[in-house]
N, C-alpha and C positions, 0 to 999 in steps of 0.2 A: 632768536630761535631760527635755527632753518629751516628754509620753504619744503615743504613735504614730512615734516617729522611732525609728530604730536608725542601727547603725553604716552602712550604706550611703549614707546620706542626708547623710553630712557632706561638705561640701566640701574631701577633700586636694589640698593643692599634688603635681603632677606628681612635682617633684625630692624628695620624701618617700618617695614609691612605689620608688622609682629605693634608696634606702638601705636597707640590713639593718640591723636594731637590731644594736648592740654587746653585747658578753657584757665585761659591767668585770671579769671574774675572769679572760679569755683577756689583759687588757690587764697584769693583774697578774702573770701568768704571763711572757709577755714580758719584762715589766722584771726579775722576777727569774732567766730567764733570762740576759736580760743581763751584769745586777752577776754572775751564775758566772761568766762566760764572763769578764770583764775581771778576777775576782778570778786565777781560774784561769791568763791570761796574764801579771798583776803577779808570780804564782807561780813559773812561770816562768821568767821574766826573772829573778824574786831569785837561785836558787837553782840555775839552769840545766840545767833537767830541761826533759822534754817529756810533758808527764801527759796520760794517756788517748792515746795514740799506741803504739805497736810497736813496741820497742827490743831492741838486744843489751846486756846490762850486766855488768861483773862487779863482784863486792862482795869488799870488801877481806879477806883472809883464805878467799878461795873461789877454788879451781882453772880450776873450769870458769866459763864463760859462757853467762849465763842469757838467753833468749828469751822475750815476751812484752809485754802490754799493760802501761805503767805507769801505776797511777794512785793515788790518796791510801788511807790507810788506815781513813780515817774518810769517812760521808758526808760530816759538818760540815767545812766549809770551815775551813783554819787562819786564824789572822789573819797580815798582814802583817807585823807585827813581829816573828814568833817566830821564834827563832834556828836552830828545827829542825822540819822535819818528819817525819810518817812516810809513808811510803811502802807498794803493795803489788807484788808481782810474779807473777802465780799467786798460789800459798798463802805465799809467802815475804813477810813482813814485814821492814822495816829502817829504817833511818834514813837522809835524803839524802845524810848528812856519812859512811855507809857506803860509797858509791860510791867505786869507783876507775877505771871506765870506763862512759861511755852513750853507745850509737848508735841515731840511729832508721832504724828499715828501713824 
């Protein structure tokens, strides 16, 4: 840089002014939001649940029917090929292949 010059003094193009720098970490966040969201609905589809949603359920060998949000038992995502997952209900833990009825409200 030459002696006497600062930032003012440089010549920006218009359409530069006009852009916000990027944040590469809100870009990464996005994608990995993403791949959740499409893992979460292959989930889904496998298994024929509706996770993270509001259901009535009841589990096989259970009287009553239970109320609330379904969702995995683990942050970590299952993988696609696994034969079973777990599930949570409230504090109630189980396995998909438990279910004997799911409604979403």
């Amino acid at each position: 840089m030459e002696k006497g010059r600062d930032q003012l003094d440089f010549n920006f193009a218009a359409d530069d002014l006009l852009e916000f720098p990027r944040d590469l970490g809100e870009e990464g966040y996005f994608q990995f939001s993403s791949e959740q969201k499409q893992t979460i609905q292959a989930l889904e589809d496998k298994f024929g649940i509706a996770l993270n949603k509001r259901v009535r359920l009841r589990l096989c060998g259970w009287e009553e029917e239970l109320e609330g949000k379904l969702t995995l038992d683990s942050l970590l995502l299952p993988a696609l090929h696994d034969k079973t997952i777990r599930l949570r209900l409230g504090k109630i833990t189980f396995d998909h292949a438990d279910i004997e009825f799911c409604q979403t409200i």
